[in-house]
N, C-alpha and C positions, 0 to 999 in steps of 0.2 A: 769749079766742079770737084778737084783733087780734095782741097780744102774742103770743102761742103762733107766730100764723102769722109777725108779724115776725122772731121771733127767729129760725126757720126759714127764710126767706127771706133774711134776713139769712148762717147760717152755710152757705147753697147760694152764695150769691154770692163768699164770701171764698172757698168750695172753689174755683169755678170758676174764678174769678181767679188762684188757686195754682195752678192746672193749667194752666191757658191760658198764664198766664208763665211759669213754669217749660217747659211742651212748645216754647212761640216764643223762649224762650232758647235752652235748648239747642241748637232746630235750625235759628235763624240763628246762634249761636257755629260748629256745624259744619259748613253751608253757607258762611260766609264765611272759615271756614280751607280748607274744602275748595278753595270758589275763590281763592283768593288763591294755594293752591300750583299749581294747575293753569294761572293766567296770570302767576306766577314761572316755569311750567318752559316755557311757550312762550316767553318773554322770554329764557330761555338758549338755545333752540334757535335762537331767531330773532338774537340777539349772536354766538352762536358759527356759526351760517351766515354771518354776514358778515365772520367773521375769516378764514373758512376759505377764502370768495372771494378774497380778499386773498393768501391763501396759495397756491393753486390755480391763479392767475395768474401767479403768483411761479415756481411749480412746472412751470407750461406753457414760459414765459419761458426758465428755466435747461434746459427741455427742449429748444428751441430750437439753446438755443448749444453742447449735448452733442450733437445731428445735425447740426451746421451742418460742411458737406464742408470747409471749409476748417482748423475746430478738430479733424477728424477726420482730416485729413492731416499737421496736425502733431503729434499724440500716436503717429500710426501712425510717422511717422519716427520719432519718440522713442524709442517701442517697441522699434522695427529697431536701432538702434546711432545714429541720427542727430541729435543733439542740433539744436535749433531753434537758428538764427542771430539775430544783432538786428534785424535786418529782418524775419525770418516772426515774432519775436515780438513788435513792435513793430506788424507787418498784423494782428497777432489784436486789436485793437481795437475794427473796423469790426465783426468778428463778435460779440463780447461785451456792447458798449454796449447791447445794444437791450434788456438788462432795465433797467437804470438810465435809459433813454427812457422804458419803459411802464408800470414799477412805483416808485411813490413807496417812501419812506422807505427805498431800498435806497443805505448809502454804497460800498459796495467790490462788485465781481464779480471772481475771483482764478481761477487755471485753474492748476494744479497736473498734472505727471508719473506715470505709477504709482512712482517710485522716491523719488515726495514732492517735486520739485524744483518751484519755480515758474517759468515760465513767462512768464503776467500778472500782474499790471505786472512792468516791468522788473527789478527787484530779484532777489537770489540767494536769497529765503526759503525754509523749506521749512514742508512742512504739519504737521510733525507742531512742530516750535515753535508753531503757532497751537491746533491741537485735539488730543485724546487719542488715544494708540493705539489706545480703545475706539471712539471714534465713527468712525476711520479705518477698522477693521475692520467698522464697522454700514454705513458704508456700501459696501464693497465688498461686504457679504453682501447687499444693497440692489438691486444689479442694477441699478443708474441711478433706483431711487426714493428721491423726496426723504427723507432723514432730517432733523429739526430738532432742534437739539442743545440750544439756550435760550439763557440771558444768558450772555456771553463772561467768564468770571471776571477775565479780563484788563483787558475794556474793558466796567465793569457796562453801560453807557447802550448797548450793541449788543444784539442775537440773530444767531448764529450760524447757520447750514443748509448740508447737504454733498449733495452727489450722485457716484456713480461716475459716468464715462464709459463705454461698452462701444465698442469698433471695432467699427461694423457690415462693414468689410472684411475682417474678420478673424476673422468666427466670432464676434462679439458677446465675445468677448476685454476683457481690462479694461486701459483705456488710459491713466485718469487719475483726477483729480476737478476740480470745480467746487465752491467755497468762497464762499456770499452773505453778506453782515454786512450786516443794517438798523438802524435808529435804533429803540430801544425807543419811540418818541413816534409810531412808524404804527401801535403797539398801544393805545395810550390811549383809553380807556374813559371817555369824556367825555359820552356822549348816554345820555339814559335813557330804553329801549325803551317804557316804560308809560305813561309822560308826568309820572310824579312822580319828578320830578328831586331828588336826594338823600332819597330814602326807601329807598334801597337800597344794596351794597356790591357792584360788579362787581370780579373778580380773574381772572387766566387765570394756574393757576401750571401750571411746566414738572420736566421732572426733578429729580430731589433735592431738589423741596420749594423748588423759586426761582420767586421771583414775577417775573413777565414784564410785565405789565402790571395797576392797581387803577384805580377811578375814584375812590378815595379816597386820595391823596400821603401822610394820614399813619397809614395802614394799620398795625400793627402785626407784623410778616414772621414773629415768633416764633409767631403762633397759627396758623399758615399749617399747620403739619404736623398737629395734632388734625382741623382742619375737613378736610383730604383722609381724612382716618384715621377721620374719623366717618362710622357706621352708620345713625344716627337723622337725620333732619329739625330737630328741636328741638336748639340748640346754643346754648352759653354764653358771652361773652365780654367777662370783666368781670363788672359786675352788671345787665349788659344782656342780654336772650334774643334768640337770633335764630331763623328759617326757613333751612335749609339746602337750596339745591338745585344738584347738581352736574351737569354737560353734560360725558362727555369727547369731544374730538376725535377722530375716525378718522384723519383729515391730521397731525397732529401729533404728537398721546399725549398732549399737554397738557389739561389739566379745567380748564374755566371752572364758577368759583364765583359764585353772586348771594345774599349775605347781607339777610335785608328785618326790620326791628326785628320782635317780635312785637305791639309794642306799636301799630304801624301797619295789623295787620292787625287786630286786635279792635277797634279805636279807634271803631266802631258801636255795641260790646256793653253799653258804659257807658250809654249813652243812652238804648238799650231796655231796661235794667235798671231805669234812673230812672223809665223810662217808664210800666211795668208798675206797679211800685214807685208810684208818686205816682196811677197812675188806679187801683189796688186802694185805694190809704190815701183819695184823695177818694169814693169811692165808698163805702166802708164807713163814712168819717165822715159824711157827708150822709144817709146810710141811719140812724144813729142818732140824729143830732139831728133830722131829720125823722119820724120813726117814727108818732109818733100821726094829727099832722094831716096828714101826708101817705100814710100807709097806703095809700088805697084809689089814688088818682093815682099811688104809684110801684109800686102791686104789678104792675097789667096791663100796665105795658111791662116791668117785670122781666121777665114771664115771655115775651113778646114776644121778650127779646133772648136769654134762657136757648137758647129756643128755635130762634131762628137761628146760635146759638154750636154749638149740637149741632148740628147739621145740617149745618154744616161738616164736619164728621167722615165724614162721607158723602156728601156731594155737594159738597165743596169749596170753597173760599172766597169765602162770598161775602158783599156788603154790604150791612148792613141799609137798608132805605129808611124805619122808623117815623119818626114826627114827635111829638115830647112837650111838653105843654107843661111840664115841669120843666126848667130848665135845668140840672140836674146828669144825668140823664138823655139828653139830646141831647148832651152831652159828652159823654160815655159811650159814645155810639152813634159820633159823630166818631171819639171815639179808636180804637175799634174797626175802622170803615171804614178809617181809617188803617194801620192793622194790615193789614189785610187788601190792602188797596191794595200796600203795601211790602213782603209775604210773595209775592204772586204777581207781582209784578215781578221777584223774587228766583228763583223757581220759574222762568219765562219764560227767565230770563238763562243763570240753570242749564243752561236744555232747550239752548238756542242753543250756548254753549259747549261741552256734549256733542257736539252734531253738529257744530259745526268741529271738536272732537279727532278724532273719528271720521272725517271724511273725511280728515284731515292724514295720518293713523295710514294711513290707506287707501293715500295718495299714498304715502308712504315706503316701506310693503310692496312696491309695483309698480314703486319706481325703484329696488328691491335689484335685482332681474334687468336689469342693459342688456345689450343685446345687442351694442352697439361691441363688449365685451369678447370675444365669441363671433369677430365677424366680423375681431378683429387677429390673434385665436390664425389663424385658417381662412389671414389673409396670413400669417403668420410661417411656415406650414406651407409655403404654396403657394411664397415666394420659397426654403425651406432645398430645394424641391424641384428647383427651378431651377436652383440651386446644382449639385447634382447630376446635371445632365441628366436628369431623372425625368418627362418631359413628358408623358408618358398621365396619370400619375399628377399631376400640375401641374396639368392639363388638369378630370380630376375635382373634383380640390379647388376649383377656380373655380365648378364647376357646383355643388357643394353650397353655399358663399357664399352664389351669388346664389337658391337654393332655400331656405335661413334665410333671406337680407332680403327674399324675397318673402313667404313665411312668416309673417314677426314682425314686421318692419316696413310692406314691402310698399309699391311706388308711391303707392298711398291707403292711409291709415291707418286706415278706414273698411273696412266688407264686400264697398266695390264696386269693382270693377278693370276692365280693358277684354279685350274677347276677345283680342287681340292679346297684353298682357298675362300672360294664363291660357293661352294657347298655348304662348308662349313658358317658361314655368313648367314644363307637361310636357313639352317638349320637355329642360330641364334634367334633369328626374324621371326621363325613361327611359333620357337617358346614365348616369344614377348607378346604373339599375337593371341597364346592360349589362354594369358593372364586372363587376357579380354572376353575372350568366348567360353573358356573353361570345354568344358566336354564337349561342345557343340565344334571342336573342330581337332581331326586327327591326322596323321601325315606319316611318307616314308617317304625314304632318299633311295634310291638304288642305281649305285653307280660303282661300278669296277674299280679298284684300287690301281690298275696299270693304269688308268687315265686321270690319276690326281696331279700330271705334271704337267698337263694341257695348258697352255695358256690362251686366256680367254679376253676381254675387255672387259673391266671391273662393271658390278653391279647390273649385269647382262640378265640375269636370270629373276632378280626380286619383284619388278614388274609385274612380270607374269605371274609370280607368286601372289603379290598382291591382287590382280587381277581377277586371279581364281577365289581367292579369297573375301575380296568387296562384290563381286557381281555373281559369284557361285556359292559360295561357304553359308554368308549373309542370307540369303535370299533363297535357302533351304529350311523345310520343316525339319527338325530333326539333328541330328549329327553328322558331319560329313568329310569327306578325304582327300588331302590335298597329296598326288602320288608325284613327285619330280624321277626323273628315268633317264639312265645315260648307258646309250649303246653305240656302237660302230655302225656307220651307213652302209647301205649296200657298195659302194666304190672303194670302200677303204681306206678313203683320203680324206673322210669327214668323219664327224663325231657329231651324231643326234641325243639332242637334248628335250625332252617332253615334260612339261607343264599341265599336268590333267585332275581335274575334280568332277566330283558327281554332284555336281549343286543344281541350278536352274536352269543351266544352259542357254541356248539364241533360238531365235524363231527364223526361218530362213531369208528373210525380209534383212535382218540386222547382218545376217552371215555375208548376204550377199552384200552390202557394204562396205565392210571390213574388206571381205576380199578383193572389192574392186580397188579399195584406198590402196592396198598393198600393192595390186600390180600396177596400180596408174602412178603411184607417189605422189597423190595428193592425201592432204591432213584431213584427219578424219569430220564428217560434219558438226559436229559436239561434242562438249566433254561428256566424257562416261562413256564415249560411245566405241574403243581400239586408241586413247589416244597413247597407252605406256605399249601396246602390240607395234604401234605405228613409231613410235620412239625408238622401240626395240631395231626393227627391220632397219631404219636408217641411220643406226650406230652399225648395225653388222655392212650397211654399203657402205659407209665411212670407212669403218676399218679392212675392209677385205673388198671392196666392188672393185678396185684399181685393177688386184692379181690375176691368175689365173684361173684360181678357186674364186668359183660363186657359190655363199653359202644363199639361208632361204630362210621363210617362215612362213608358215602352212597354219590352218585354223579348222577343226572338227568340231561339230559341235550339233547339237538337236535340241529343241526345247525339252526339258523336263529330263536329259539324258546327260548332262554336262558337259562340257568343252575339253578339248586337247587341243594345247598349241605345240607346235614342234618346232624347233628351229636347227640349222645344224651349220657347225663352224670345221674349220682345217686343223685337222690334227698338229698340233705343230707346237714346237717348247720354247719359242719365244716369240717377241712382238715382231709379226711380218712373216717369219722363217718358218719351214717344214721342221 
């Protein structure tokens, strides 16, 4: 019976142990490649963000001395028939120096003619002896954006970069170029973003497969074209394996590479292998040599720990606290805790990691949209208008501007703005709306200048405006008046706001609607029908239902007599506060 049950106890433990190593292999092998490539690909995002600063300043720099009025008056004469003298070419110095002031590693800034003749420095060169007809033409197609061309075949130890010029005098016309040459030594890839310094291979190659910069000098440039041209992550080189992770630049077109051995990343796997490995082989040999006269002493923590091993599986890792007096046994249980201990610190790390990708991933989604870009196109429009004598039309374009940056950006970046502010906001809103209706729609603001410091929740009032405007303004014979009103409540701890036109007005059928939505707080039955009134009411309970102050919104209105909505908030100069 002893025997019977040892042997069985016995081949339950070697299972388990097969199982338990084998499942805690596998899924720290694939936990620690998993991470290791996901703090490889932050480690390129976060290399090639700093390269690209570098660039970007560079880029700002040479944008500089392409508006800078005085290099813009003498491409324009160039342009016209008037060749630069030695004098204006010799003054274009003061303008040009200041990227060689603010950006290192740059040796030359060169200012070149549309006809390719140079200009700076004094010399008779032209552009097309320094770079290709192609990159000559990339960057007229460029528009004045930087192109980066890579290592000068010429002079290996530079990088090259071009930009057109455009005459902004002339119609944004093409005037010239700007030619930068840096020191290959401002790209060197010397710091290691993870803190293990030579356990990895940084590379930033450029067009045609030319290495721009390595953090390893004796790189070999031939393997250079498979690892851009490889698919897989797992890559060969030699008889050594690597992790392949590439980053390419937006700024450049160039792809930064970070090669990491494989052998660096499993360098854990061996140990727990050992591990497992050496606490199944002691375990099962002290189970056999012990077997008789220890039987009864190792059976009940056996199953003790069987016990808590299973349980794991469903209620997660945890560590046993038995005390045995076997001391193979209490190793056993050690080794275990151990296990356990360095599996959910593993888990832990994991979780943490996920949520920084996931917020990183988050930020990156939200800084694709900037709105700089929105509000240059809005100037580029508004001065081509001016150009033209177009000034109504000049005029609008200014008010829609500042309608986006109140909008998207907005004074406060936050939900709260000041009445002033939010007045000033519809006021922009119904010039853009007169474009549309012309005469057929008039208006006046009358609000007290002591209550332009009120703060309010942004975008609180245009609704309504709209409102009056789609279902009143619209749907009147005639011309008609959109009157906004700001006065102090009867309490004097509120400030009413009124929204009123003389347009078409409700029938009492529809009023009564409305007002039941509003005091039941349900959404209204259709669109068209209170759904920006009903919006309105349940930002004001958002923001103020908590406090003390209950503000409101009230609805007037008769067919054929126009509507008044009213609504009224807490006097108070900041978010929350009297």
């Amino acid at each position: 019976m002893r025997n019977q049950m040892l042997v069985g106890f016995l081949g339950v433990m070697i299972l388990i142990l097969c199982v338990v190593g084998v499942v805690t292999f596998d899924s720290v092998s694939r936990l620690l490649k998993n991470n290791a490539e996901k703090h490889i690909r932050q480690t390129a995002v976060q290399a090639n963000g700093r390269l690209e600063a570098v660039l970007n300043q560079i880029d700002s720099l040479t944008t500089q001395v392409a508006t800078n009025a005085y290099v813009q008056k003498v491409l324009l004469n160039e342009r016209n028939g008037n060749p630069a003298t030695f004098s204006e070419r010799q003054a274009l110095l003061s303008s040009i120096k200041i990227v060689q002031t603010y950006a290192d590693g740059i040796t030359s800034v060169e200012l070149y003619s549309a006809e390719n003749r140079r200009l700076f420095p004094l010399d008779e060169g032209r552009l097309d002896m320094k770079v290709g007809q192609e990159w000559i033409a990339r960057a007229k197609e460029g528009k004045g954006r930087m192109v980066w061309i890579g290592k000068d075949p010429l002079e290996p130890d530079t990088v090259l970069a071009i930009r057109s010029v455009s005459l902004m005098d002339q119609w944004f016309t093409h005037g010239g170029y700007v030619l930068v040459r840096m020191d290959r030594e401002a790209f060197r890839l010397s710091e290691s973003f993870n803190g293990d310094s030579g356990r990895e291979t940084m590379l930033v190659v450029g067009q045609n497969y030319s290495l721009i910069a390595s953090s390893d000098p004796t790189f070999n440039t031939g393997a250079i074209r498979p690892l851009v041209e490889a698919e897989e992550t797992g890559v060969s080189i030699g008889k050594r394996k690597y992790m392949l992770v590439k980053q390419p630049s937006a700024v450049t077109g160039w792809i930064f590479l970070i090669l990491t051995p494989v052998s660096a990343i499993t360098e854990g796997i061996s140990v727990l292998r050992t591990a497992i490995l050496m606490s199944a082989g002691i375990g099962t040999l002290l189970f056999i040599v012990l077997s008789f006269p220890m039987s009864t002493i190792i059976t009940r923590p056996v199953f003790k720990l069987i016990k808590t091993m299973r349980g794991a599986r469903l209620n997660g890792l945890k560590p046993t606290t038995q005390i045995s007096s076997t001391i193979e046994i209490n190793e056993l249980n050690h080794t275990y805790n151990r296990m356990v201990e360095h599996m959910n610190g593993l888990i832990e790390l994991v979780y943490e990691k996920e949520l920084i990708q996931s917020r990183t991933e988050l930020k990156a989604l939200q800084a694709q949209i900037h709105p700089h870009f929105l509000f240059n196109t809005l100037e580029a429009l508004y001065w081509a208008l001016q150009e033209k004598r177009e000034e109504e039309l000049a005029g609008y374009v200014v008010a829609m501007a500042d309608l986006f940056r109140y909008t998207i950006t907005g004074p406060n970046k936050e939900e709260w703005v000041t009445l002033g502010d939010e007045l000033e906001h519809i006021e922009r809103y119904l010039l853009i709306m007169k474009m549309r209706l012309g005469d057929r729609i008039g208006w006046s603001i009358l609000s007290p200048p002591a209550y332009a410091r009120v703060s309010m929740p942004k975008l609180l009032i245009q609704p309504l405006v709209e409102n009056a405007i789609l279902h009143g303004i619209e749907g009147r014979i005639g011309p008609g008046t959109v009157t906004i009103r700001v006065e102090p409540a009867e309490d004097g701890i509120h400030l009413g706001i009124t929204v009123e036109d003389d347009g078409r007005g409700m029938d009492a059928a529809t009023l009564r609607t409305l007002n039941h939505a509003l005091e039941t707080g349900q959404s209204p039955p259709s669109k068209g029908t209170g759904m920006g009134i009903f919006n309105v009411r349940q930002r004001l309970k958002l923001y103020y239902g908590r406090g003390r102050l209950r503000p409101g919104v009230s609805i007037r209105s008769a067919s054929g007599e126009g509507t008044r909505v009213s609504l009224t908030i807490p006097m108070q100069t900041g978010e929350g506060e009297e």
